[in-house]
C-alpha positions, 0 to 999 in steps of 0.5 A: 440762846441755844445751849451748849448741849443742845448746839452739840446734838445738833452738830453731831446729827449734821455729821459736822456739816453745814446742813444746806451746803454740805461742806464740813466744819473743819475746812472753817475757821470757825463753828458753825451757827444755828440759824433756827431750832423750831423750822420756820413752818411751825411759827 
């Protein structure tokens, strides 16, 4: 489970946008998700 304060960071630094299609959150009805925190080449 990602916090909460860690899930604001992130959004923050995406500016509110979906980092792989750019579209903003606010045009979504819901918040966005966190795929991943660690990138997959680290595993």
């Amino acid at each position: 489970m990602v916090s909460l304060s860690t899930r604001r960071i992130v959004r923050q630094r995406a500016k509110y946008l979906c980092e792989y299609c750019h579209s903003p959150e606010y045009l979504s009805p819901d918040l966005f998700t966190l795929d991943h925190i660690l990138p997959k080449s680290f595993f």
